[in-house]
C-alpha positions as CSV (number, residue, x, y, z in Angstrom):
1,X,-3.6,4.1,17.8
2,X,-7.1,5.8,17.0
3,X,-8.9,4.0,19.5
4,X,-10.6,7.2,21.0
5,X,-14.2,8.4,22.4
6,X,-15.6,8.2,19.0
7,X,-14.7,4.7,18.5
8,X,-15.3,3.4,21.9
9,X,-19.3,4.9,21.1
10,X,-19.6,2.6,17.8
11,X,-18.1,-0.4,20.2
12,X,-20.8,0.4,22.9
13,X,-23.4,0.1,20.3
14,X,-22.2,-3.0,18.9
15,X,-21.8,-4.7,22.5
16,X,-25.6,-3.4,23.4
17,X,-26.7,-6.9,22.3
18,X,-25.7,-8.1,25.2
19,X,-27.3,-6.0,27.7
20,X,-29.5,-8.5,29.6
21,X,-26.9,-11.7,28.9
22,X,-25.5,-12.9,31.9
23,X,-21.4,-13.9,32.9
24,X,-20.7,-17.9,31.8
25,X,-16.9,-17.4,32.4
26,X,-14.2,-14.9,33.5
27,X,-11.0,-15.3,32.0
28,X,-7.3,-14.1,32.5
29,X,-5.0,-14.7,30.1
30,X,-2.2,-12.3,30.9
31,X,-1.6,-9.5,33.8
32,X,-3.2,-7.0,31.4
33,X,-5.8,-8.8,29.7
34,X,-9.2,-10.3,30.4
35,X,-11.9,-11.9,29.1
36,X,-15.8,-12.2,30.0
37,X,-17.9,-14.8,28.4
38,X,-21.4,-14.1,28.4
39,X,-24.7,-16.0,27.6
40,X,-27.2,-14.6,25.7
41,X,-30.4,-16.1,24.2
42,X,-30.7,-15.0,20.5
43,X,-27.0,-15.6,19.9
44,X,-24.9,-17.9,21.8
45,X,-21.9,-17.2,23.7
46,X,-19.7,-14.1,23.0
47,X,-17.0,-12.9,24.6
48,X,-15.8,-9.4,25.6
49,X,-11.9,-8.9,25.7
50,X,-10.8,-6.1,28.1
51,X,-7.3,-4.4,27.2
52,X,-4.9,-2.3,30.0
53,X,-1.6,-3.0,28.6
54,X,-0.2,0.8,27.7
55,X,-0.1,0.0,23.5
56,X,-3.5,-2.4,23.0
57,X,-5.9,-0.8,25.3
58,X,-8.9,-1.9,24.0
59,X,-12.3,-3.5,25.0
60,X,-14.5,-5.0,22.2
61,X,-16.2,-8.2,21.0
62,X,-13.6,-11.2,20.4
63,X,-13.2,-14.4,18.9
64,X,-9.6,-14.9,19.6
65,X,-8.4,-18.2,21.4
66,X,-6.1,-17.0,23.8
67,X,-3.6,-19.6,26.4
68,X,-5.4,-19.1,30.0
69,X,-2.6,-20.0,33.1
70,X,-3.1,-22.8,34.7
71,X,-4.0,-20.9,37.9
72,X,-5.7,-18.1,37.7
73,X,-4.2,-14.2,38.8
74,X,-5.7,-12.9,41.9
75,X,-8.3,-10.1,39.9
76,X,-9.6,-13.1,37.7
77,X,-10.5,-14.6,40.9
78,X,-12.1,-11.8,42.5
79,X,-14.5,-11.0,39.1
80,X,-15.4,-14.8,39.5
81,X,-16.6,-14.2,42.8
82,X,-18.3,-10.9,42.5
83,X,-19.5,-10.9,38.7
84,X,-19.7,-15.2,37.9
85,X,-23.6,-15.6,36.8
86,X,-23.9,-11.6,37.3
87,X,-26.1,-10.0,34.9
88,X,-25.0,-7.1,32.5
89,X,-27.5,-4.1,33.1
90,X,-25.8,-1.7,30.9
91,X,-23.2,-0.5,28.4
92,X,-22.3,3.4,29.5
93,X,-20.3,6.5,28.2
94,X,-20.1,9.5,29.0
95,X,-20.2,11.9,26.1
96,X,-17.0,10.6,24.3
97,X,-15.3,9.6,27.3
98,X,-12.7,6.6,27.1
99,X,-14.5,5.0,29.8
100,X,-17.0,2.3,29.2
101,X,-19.0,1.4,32.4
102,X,-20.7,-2.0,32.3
103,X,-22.7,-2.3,35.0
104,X,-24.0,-5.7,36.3
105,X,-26.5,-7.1,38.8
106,X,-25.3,-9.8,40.8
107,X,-24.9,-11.1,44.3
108,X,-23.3,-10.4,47.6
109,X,-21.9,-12.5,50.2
110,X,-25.7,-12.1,51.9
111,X,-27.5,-13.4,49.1
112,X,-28.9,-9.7,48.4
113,X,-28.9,-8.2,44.6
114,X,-26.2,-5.4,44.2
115,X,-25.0,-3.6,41.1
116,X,-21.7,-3.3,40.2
117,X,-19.7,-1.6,37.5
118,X,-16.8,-2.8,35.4
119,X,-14.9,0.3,34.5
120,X,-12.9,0.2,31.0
121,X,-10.6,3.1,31.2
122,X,-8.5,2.8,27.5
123,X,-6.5,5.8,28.5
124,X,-2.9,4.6,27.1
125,X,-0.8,3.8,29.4
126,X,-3.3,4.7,32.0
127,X,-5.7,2.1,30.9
128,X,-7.1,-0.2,33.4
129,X,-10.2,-1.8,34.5
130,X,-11.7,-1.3,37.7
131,X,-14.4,-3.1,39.6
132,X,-16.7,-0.4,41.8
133,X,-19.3,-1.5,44.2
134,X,-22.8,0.1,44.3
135,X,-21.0,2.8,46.9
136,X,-19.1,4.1,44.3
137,X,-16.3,2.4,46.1
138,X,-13.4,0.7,44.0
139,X,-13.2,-3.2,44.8
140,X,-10.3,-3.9,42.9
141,X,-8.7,-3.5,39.6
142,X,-6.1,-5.0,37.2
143,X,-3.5,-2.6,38.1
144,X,-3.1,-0.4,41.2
145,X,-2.1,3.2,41.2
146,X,-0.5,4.0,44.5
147,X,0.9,7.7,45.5
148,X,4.1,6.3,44.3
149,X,3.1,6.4,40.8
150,X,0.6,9.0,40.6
151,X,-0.3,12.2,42.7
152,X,-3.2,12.8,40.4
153,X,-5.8,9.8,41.2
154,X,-5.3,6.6,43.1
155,X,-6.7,3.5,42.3
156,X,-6.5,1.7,44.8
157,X,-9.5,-1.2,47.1
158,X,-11.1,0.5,49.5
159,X,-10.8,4.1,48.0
160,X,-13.9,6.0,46.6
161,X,-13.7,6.1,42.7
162,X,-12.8,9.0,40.7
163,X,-13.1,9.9,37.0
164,X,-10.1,11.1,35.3
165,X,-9.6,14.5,34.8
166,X,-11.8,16.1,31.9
167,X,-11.5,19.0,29.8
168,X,-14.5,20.8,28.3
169,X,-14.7,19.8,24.8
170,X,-17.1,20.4,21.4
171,X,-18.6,17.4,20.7
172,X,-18.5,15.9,16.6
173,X,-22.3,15.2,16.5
174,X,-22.6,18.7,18.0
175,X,-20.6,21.2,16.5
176,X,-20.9,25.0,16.5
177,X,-19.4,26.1,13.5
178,X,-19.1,29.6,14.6
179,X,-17.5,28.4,18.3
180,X,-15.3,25.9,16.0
181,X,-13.6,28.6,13.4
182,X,-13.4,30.9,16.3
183,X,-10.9,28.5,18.1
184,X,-9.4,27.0,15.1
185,X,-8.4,31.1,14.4
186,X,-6.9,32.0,17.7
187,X,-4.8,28.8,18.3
188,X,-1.0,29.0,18.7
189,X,-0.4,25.8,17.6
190,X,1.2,25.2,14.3
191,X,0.1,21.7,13.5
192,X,-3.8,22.2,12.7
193,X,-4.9,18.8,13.8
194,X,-3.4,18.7,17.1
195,X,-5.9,22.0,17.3
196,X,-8.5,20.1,16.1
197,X,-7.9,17.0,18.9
198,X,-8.2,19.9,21.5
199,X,-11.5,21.4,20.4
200,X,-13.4,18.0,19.8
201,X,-13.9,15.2,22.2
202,X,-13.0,11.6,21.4
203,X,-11.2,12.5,18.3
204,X,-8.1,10.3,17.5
205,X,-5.0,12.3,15.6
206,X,-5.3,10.1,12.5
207,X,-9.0,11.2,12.1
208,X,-8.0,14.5,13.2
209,X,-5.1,14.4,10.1
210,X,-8.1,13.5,7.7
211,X,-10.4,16.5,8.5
212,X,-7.4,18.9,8.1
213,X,-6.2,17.3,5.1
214,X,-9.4,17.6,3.6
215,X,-10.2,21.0,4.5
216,X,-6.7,22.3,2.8
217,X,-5.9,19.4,0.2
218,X,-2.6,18.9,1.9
219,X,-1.4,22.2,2.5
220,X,0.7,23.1,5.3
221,X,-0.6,25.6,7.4
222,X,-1.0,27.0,11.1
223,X,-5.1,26.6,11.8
224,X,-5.3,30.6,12.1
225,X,-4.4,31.2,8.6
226,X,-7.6,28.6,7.4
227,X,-9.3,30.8,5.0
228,X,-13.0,31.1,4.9
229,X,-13.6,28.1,2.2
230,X,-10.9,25.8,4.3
231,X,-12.7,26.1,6.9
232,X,-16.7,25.7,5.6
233,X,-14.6,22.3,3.8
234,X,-13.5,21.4,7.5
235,X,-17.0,22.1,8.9
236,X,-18.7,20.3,5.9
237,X,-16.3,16.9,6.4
238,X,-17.0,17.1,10.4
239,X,-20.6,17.1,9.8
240,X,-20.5,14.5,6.9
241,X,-18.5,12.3,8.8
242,X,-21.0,12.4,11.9
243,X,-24.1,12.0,9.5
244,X,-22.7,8.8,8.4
245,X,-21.6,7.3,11.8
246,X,-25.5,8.0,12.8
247,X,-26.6,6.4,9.8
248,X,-24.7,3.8,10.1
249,X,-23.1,4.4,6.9
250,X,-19.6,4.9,7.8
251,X,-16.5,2.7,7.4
252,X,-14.6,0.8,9.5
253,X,-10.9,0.6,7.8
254,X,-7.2,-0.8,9.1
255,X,-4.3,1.1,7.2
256,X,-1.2,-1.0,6.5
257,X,2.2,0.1,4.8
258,X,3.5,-1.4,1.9
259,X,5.4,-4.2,3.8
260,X,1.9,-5.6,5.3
261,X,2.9,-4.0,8.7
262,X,-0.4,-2.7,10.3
263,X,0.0,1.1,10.9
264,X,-3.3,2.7,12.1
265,X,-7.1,2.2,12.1
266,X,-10.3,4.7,11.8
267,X,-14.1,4.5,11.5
268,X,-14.2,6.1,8.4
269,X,-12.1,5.8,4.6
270,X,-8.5,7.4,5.2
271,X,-7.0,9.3,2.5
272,X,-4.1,11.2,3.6
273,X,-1.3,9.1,3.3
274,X,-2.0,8.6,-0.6
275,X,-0.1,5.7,-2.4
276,X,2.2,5.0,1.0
277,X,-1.0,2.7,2.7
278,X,-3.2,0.3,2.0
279,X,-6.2,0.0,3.2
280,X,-9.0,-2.9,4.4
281,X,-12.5,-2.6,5.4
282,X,-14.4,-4.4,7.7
283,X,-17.9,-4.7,8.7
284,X,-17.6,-4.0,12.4
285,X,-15.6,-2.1,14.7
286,X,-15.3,-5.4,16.9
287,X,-14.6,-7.0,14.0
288,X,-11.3,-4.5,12.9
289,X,-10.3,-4.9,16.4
290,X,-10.0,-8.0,16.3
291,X,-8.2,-8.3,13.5
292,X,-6.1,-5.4,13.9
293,X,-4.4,-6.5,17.4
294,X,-4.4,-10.4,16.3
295,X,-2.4,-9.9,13.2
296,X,-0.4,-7.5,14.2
297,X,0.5,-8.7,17.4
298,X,1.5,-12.0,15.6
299,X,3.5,-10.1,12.9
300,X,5.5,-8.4,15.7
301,X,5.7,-12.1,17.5
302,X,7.2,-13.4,14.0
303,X,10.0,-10.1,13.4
304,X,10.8,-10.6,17.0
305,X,11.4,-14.2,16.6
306,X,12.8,-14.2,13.0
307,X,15.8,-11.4,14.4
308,X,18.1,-14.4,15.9
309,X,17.6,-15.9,12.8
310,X,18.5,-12.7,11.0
311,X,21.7,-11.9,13.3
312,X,22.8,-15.6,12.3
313,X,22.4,-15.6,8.9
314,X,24.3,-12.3,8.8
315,X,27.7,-13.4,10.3
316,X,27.1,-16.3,8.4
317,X,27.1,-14.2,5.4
318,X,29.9,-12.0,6.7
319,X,32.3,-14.4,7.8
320,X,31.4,-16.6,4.5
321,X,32.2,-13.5,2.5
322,X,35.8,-13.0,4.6
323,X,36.4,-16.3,3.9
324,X,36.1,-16.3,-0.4
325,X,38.1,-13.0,-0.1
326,X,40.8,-14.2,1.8
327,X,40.8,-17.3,-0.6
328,X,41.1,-15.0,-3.7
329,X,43.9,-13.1,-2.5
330,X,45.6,-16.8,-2.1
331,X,44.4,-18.0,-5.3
332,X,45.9,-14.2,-6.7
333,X,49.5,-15.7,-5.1
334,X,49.4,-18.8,-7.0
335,X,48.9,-17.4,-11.0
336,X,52.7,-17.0,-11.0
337,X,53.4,-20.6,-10.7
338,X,54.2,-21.5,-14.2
339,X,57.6,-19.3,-13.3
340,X,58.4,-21.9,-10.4
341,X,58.3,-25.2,-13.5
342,X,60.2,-22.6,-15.6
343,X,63.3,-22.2,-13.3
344,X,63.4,-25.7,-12.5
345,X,63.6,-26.7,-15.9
346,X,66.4,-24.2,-16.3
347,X,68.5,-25.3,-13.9
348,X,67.9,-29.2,-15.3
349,X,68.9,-28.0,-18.6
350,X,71.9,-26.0,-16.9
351,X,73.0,-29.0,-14.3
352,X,76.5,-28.9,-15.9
353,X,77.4,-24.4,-15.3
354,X,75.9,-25.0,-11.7
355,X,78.3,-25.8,-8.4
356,X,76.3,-27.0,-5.1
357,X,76.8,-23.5,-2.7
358,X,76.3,-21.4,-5.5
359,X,73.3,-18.9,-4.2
360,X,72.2,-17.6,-7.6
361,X,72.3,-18.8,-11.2
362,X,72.4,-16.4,-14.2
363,X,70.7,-18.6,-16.8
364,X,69.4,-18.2,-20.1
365,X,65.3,-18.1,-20.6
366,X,64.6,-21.0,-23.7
367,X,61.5,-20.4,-23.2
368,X,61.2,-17.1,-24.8
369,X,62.3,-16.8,-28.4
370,X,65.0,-13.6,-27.5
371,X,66.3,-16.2,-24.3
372,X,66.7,-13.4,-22.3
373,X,69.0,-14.0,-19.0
374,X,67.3,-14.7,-15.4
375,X,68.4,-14.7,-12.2
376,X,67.7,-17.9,-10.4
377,X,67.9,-18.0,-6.4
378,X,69.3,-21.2,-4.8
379,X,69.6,-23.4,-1.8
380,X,73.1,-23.1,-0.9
381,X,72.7,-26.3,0.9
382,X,71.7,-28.3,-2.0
383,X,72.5,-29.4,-4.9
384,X,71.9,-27.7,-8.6
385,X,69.5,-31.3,-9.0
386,X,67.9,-30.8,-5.7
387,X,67.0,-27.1,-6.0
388,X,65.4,-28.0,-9.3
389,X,63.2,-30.7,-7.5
390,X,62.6,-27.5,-4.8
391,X,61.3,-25.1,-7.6
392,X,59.2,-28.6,-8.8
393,X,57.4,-28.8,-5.7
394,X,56.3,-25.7,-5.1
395,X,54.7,-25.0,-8.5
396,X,53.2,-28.6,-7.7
397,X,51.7,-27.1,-4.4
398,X,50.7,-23.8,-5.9
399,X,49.2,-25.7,-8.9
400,X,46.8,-28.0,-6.3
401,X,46.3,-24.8,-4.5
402,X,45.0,-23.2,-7.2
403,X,42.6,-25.7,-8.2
404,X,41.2,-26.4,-4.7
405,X,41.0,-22.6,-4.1
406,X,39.2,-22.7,-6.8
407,X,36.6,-25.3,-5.9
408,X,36.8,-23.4,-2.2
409,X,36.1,-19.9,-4.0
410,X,32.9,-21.3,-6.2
411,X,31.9,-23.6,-3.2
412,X,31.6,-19.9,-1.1
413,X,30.2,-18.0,-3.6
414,X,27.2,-20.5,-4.2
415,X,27.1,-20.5,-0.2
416,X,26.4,-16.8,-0.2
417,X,24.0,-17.5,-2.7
418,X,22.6,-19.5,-0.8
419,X,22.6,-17.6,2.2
420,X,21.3,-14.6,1.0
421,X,18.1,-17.3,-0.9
422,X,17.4,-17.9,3.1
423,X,17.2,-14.1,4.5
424,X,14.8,-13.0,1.4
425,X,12.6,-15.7,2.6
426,X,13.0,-15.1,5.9
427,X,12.6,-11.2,5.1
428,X,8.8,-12.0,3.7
429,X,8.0,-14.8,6.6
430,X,4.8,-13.7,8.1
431,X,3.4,-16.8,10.3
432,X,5.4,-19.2,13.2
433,X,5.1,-22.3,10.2
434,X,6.9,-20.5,7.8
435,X,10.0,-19.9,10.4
436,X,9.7,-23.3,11.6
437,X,10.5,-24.5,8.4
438,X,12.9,-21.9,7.2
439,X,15.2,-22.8,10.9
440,X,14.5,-26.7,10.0
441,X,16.2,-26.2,6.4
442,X,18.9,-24.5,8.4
443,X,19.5,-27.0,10.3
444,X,19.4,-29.5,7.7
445,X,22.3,-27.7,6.0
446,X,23.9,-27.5,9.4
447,X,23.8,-24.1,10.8
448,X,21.3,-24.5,13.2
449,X,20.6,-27.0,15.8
450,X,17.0,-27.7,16.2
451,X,16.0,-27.4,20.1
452,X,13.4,-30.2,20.7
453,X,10.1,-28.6,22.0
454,X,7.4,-30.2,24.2
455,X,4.3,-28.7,22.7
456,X,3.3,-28.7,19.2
457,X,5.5,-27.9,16.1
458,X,3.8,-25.1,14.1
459,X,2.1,-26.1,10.8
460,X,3.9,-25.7,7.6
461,X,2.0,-24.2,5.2
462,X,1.0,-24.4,1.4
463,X,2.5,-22.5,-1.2
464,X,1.1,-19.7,-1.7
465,X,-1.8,-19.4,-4.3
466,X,-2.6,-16.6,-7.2
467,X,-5.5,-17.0,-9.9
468,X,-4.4,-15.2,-13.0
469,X,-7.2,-12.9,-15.0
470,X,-7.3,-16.2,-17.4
471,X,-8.1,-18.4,-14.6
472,X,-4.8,-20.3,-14.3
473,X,-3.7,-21.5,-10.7
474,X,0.0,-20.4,-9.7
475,X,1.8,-21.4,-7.0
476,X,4.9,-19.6,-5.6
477,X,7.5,-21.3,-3.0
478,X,7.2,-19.8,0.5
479,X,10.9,-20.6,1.1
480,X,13.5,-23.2,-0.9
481,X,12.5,-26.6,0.7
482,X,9.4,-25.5,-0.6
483,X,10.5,-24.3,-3.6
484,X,12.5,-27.7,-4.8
485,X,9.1,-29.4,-3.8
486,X,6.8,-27.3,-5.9
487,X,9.8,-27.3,-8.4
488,X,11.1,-31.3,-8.7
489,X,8.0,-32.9,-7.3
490,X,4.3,-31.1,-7.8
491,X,4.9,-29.6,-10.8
492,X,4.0,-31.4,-14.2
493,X,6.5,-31.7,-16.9
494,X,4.8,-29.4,-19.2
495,X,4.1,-26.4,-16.6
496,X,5.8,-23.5,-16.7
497,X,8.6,-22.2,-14.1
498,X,9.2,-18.9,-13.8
499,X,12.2,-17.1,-11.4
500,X,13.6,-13.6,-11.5
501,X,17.2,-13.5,-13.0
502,X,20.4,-12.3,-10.9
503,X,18.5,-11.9,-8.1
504,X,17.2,-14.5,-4.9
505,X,13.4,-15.1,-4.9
506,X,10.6,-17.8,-5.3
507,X,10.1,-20.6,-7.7
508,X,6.6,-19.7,-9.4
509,X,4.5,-22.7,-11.1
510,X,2.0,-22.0,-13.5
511,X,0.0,-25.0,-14.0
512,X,-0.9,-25.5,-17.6
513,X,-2.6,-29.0,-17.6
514,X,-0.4,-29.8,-20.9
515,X,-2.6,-26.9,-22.3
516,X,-1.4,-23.4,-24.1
517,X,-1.0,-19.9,-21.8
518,X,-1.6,-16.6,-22.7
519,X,1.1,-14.1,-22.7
520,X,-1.3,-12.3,-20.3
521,X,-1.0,-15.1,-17.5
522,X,3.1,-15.0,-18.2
523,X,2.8,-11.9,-17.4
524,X,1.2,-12.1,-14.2
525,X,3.2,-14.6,-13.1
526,X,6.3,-12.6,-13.7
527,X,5.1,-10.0,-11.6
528,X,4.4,-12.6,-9.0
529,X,7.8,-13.6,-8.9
530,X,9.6,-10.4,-9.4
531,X,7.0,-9.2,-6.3
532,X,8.5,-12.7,-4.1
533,X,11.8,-11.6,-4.3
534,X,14.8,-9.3,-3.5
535,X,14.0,-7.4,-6.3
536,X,10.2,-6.1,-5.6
537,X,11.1,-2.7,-4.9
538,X,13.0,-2.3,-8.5
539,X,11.3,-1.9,-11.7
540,X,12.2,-4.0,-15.1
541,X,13.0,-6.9,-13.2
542,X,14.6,-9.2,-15.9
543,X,12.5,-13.0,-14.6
544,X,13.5,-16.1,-16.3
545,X,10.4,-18.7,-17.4
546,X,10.9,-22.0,-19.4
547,X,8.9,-25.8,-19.1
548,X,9.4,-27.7,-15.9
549,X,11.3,-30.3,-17.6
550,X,13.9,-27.9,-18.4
551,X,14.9,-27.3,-14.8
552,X,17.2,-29.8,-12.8
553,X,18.3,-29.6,-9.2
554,X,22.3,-29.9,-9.2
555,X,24.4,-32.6,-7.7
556,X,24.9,-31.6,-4.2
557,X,22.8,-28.6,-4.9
558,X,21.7,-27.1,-2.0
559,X,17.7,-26.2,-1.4
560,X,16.4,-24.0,-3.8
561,X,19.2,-24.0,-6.2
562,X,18.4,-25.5,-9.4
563,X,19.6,-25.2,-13.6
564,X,17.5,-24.4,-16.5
565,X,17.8,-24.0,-20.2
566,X,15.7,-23.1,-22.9
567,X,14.5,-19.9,-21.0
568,X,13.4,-16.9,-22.5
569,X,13.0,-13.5,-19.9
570,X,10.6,-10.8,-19.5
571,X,11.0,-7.5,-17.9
572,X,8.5,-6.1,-15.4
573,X,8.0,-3.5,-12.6
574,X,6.2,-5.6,-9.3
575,X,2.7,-3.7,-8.6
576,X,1.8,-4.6,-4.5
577,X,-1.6,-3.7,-5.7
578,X,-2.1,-6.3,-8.8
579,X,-0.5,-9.2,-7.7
580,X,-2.5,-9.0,-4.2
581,X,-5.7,-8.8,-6.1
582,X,-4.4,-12.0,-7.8
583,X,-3.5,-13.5,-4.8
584,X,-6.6,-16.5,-3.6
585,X,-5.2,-17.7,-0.1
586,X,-6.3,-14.5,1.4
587,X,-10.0,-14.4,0.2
């Protein structure tokens, strides 16, 4: 992540409003986190949320809610005691350091003022934060590093603090173009940015990636073979870029893939990665932070969550698939049945050439206009009457067998249908609500058993809202309970329903207010619902639209499976980037 030097110095200055606030509260919510509540007197409360854990080291302004425990860990406690009504003196760095020092005045066990300092070491998985007496001395911090499991620097009570080892570095508000080309030039290294990370301080390898890519338009080459221009154009975006962060003119942006899944984050516009990322601005660093860690951690929560669900629906799936197979190769046995009435009715017409212990009758066929000659088989323990009655019941048997296999074979397909309806919504759930109600229509259908919870079921949420360029609302289904209520019971007779064709997705309601649509909207709203759907990653998705009183839910249908007439069908390639601008939940 590019939480480095650079970006810790834009946090600093952002937190310096609260230099002169004092503690209100000291929180803990898990072994790596913590959080400090302070008073100030122009703006309220704000709290500070300090990060150790190895892959969200981070400390910044916060207005997350996160669960405290019920008893506090041992560190919380010893802040409460040292820092509680303590007030913060200072916000330091040094140089581009990723150490931020807040240092507090506050009271001893005497009564007498002493300062302390809060170190914020977001070092990876050497993060921590340690409390240091005025001595220099560490008090405590949220994790210890015996000899055991580091021969470099101990932190540990008791022990004098030490700074983590520091190379000599170029700093980006101070750079020496000359010094700069002259290592650039006589590095080894292939990979031009990771050259770049060693000659500046604070410099994270995604901003790193950016100067280099803008210095060689996306060239690939060793830093020593920079020409003259590539490297004034690498100079010029260095000092550009630091111009703007001391103006205050620089951006704060989060990159996400295609799928929504937070990737990366910088203090200034990221271009490198082209098409492949999107990207969101915010207004703070605290801000992006904030954002950043929140919704990706619950995004991660959700995937981790959804996977039983996954692995369930899956063998379902599988086994449901072994099942109709098995059932075809039966139903496959059966189409020779006719022959089984045919040879009973010969040996009925043929009673009179046919002794009982006879084990075969040559008889002629009637049925075909040459009567050609077929060998019957027979029970040599029964008689010519009773073999015919034999021959009789089986066809009977294959005859019901066909027809239930039949209703088996179409009841399995719709089931995979069906199944494969739940993992595409599953596949774009993206909060707690959504798999709530996705593992209660499972359950519903009775693959699931619901486990009854103590706290509080998460809320369902709405459909999901779009405004087309004409102004007209559409809704889409977040999964099919959803989708047979915005369907069979929201939706006015005269709006129109829209769903992509051969493939599982969401219903999509335009609402027309008994009014005409533009082809325009139609077209929006088949993007929409090609985008919700299996098929977002194709292009000329075929999607079905005709009125809402043209669709009817099935007997027995299960959720989301519905009939329609009247349609007519568009074809359209899903655009991420047009239907999210029409998208009015997220704004």
């Amino acid at each position: 992540m590019a939480l480095d030097g650079v970006y810790l110095s834009l946090l600093r200055q952002e937190m310096a409003c609260l230099i002169g606030a004092r503690v209100d509260k000291i929180y803990q919510p898990s072994r790596d986190n913590l959080i400090i509540s302070f008073r100030t007197l122009s703006s309220g409360t704000k709290k500070v949320l300090f990060s150790a854990n190895a892959g969200t080291a981070r400390v910044h302004l916060s207005r997350s809610e996160l669960e405290n425990p019920k008893v506090p860990p041992m560190f919380c406690m010893l802040l409460r005691k040292h820092l509680g009504s303590g007030k913060l003196l200072d916000i330091r760095q040094d140089g581009f350091e990723r150490i931020l020092n807040f240092d507090f005045e506050a009271t001893d066990e005497f009564g007498d003022r002493v300062v302390l300092t809060l170190a914020a070491e977001i070092m990876g998985r050497c993060s921590n934060v340690v409390l240091i007496n005025q001595d220099g001395r560490v008090i405590d911090s949220i994790k210890r590093v015996s000899e055991d499991m580091s021969s470099v620097r101990l932190v540990l009570p008791g022990i004098a603090y030490s700074l983590p080892p520091r190379d000599e570095r170029m700093s980006l508000f101070e750079i020496d173009k000359v010094e700069l080309e002259n290592a650039m030039r006589s590095s080894s290294q292939k990979d031009p940015s990771k050259t770049l990370v060693r000659i500046l301080e604070g410099i994270s390898p995604v901003f790193a990636r950016e100067a280099v890519f803008y210095a060689i338009r996306g060239d690939e080459k060793p830093a020593s073979e920079f020409t003259d221009d590539e490297m004034q154009r690498l100079v010029f975006y260095l000092n550009n870029t630091a111009n703007d962060i001391k103006n205050g003119e620089n951006k704060y942006v989060i990159l996400k893939d295609r799928s929504g899944l937070m990737k990366d984050f910088c203090f200034t516009d990221i271009h490198q990665y082209g098409s492949l990322m999107v990207s969101k601005e915010f207004d703070s660093p605290s801000e992006l932070l904030d954002s950043f860690y929140r919704e990706r951690d619950t995004a991660l929560q959700t995937r981790q969550r959804a996977q039983d669900l996954f692995k369930l629906l899956m063998s379902l799936s599988e086994r449901t698939e072994r099942r109709v197979a098995a059932q075809k190769l039966e139903l496959k046995e059966c189409e020779n049945r006719d022959e089984l009435r045919v040879k009973g009715d010969l040996i009925m017409a043929n009673l009179y050439r046919i002794e009982k212990g006879d084990g075969s009758a040559t008889l002629e066929n009637f049925y075909d206009e040459s009567c050609p000659t077929v060998t019957i088989t027979l029970d040599r323990r029964l008689t010519p009457a009773q073999n015919a009655q034999q021959y009789y019941k089986e066809y009977r048997k294959a005859d019901t067998a066909d027809k239930k296999l039949r209703e088996l074979i179409a009841s399995g397909e719709d089931e995979i249908k069906y199944l494969e309806s739940v993992f595409d919504s599953l596949s774009r759930a993206s909060s707690e609500g959504e798999l709530a109600e996705i593992k209660a229509e499972l359950a519903q259908e009775g693959y699931v058993r619901l486990s009854r919870s103590k706290g509080k079921d998460a809320k369902p949420l709405p459909p999901i809202e779009y405004r087309s360029s004409d102004g007209f609302r559409i809704q889409v289904g977040r999964n099919n309970r959803q989708n047979d209520q915005l369907t069979l019971k929201t939706a006015e007779k005269t709006d129109i329903w829209l769903h992509v064709k051969d493939f599982t997705g969401s219903h999509v309601i335009i609402s027309t207010h008994g009014g005409e649509v533009p082809e325009k909207t139609i077209e929006e709203a088949a993007l929409i619902a090609a985008y919700n759907s299996s098929a977002r990653n194709s292009s000329l998705v075929p999607v079905d639209y005709t009125l809402v009183r043209y669709v009817k839910k099935p007997s027995g249908g299960k959720p989301g499976m519905v009939i329609f007439t009247n349609q007519k069908t568009l074809y359209v390639t899903p655009d991420e980037e047009t239907v999210e601008a029409l998208r009015t939940d997220r704004k």
